[in-house]
DOMI-501449 format. One record per residue (C-alpha): x, y, z; residue in three letters; residue number from 1; chain. Coordinates in steps of 0.1 Angstrom, whole numbers, plus 5000, padded with zeros to 4 digits. Layout:
<atoms>
ATOM east north   up residu num chaine
ATOM    X     Y    Z    ALA NUM      A
...
</atoms>
This chain:
<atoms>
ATOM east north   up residu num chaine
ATOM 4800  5048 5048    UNK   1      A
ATOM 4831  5071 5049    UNK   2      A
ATOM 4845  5094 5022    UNK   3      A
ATOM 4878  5078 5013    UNK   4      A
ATOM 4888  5103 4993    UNK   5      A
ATOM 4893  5125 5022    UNK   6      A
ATOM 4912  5100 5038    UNK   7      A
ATOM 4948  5111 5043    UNK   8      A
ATOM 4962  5075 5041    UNK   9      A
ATOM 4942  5068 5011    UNK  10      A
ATOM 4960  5098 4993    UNK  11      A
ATOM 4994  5087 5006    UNK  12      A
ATOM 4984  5055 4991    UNK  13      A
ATOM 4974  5065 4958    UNK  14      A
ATOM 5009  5089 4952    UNK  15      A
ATOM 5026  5056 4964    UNK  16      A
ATOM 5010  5034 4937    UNK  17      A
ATOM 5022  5063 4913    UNK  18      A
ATOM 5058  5067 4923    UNK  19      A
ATOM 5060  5025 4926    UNK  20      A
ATOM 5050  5024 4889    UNK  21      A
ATOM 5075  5049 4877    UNK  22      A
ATOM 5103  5032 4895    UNK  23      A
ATOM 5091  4993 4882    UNK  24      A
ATOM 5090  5004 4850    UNK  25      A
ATOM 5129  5005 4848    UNK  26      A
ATOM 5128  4971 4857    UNK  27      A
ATOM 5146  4945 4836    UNK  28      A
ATOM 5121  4931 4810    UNK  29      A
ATOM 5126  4899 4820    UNK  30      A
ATOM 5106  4907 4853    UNK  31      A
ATOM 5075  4923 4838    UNK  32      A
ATOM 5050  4894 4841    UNK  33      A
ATOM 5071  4885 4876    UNK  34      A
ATOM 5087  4907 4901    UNK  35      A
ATOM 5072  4938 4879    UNK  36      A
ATOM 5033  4928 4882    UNK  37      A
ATOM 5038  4916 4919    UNK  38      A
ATOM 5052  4947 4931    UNK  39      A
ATOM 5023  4968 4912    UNK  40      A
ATOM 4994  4947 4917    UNK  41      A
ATOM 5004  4945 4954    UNK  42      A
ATOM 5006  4988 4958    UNK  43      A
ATOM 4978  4990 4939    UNK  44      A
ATOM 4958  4971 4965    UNK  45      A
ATOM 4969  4995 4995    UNK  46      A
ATOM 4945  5026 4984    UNK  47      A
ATOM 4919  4998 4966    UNK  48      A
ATOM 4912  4981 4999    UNK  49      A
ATOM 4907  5013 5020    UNK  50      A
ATOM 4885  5023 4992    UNK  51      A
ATOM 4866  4995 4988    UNK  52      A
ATOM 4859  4988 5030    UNK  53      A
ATOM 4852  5026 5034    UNK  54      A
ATOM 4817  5018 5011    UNK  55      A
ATOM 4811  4993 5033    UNK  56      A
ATOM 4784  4993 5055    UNK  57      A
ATOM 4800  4990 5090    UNK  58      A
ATOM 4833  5000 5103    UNK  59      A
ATOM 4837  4964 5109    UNK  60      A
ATOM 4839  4956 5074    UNK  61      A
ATOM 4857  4990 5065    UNK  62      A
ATOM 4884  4973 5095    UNK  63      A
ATOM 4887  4939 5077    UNK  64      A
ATOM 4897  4959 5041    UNK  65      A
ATOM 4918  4982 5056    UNK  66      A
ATOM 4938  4948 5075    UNK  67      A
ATOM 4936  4936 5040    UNK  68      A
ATOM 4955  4968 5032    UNK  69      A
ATOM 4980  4968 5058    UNK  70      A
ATOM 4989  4932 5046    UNK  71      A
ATOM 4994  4945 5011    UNK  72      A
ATOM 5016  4975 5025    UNK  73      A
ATOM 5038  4949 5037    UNK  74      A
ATOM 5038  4930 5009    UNK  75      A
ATOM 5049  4951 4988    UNK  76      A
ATOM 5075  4961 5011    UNK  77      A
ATOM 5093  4926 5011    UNK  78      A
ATOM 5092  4928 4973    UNK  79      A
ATOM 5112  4967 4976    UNK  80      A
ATOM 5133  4947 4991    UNK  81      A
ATOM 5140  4920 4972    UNK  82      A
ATOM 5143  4940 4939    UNK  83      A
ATOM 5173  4959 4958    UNK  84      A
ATOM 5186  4926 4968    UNK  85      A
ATOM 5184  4915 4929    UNK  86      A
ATOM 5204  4948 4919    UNK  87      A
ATOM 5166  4966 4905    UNK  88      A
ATOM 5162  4991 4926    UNK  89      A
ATOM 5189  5013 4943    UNK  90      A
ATOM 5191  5018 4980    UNK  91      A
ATOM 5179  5058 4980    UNK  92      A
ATOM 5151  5043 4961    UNK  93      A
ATOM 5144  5016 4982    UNK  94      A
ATOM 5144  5043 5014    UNK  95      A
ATOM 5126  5070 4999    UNK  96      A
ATOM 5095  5037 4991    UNK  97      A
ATOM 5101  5022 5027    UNK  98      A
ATOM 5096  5056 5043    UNK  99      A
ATOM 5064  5064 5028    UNK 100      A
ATOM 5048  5028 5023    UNK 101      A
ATOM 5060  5024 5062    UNK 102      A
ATOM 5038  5059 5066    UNK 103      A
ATOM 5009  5043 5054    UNK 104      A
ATOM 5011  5014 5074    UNK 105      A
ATOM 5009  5038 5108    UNK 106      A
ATOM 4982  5056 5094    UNK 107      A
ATOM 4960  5024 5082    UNK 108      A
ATOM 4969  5008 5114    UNK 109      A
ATOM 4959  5042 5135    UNK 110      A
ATOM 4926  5043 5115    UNK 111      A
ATOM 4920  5009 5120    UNK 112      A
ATOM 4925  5014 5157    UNK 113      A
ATOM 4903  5041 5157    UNK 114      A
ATOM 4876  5030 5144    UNK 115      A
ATOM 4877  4997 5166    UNK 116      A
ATOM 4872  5025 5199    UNK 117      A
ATOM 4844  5040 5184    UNK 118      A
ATOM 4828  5006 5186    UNK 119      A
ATOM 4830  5003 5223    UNK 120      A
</atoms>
């Protein structure tokens, strides 16, 4: 089992889901049960993943949650994307989310890399 909370990507994560929540709830009204819940539900699975494979009981299963993560990272990116693409979400906005979501997805790939070589 690993402490995620001492996980530097988790923490990245979880200020991610924070800052994502602030900015979706200027969101037209219109998208809250669409574009709105999408985009949360899928940040929100980033640091939830990583926290729920780290109390797993092999780094195998940790490895399959943090994939699960890094899918969810990407995700959510396309959906950044499409709410500047819709007018929601203005381009320093969008740039300021890609740089740190794209942050995360180094580090949860690097972790996921690591732990794979301390298998062999």
């Amino acid at each position: 089992m690993h402490d995620y909370k001492k996980l530097l990507v988790w923490q990245k994560a979880i200020t991610f889901v924070s800052e994502v929540y602030k900015i979706t709830a200027a969101y037209p009204k219109i998208e809250q049960f669409n574009l709105v819940s999408q985009i949360n539900r899928a940040a929100v699975s980033i640091p939830s993943n990583i926290a729920e494979g780290a109390g797993r009981n092999s780094d195998k299963e940790f490895i399959n949650f943090l994939a699960i993560s890094h899918a969810s990272a990407y995700e959510v990116e396309t959906q950044l994307i499409i709410s500047r693409n819709l007018g929601y979400l203005a381009d320093l906005d969008l740039q300021h989310l890609l740089h740190q979501v794209e942050e995360i997805q180094k580090m949860n790939f690097s972790l996921q890399q690591k732990l794979r070589n301390n298998k062999r």
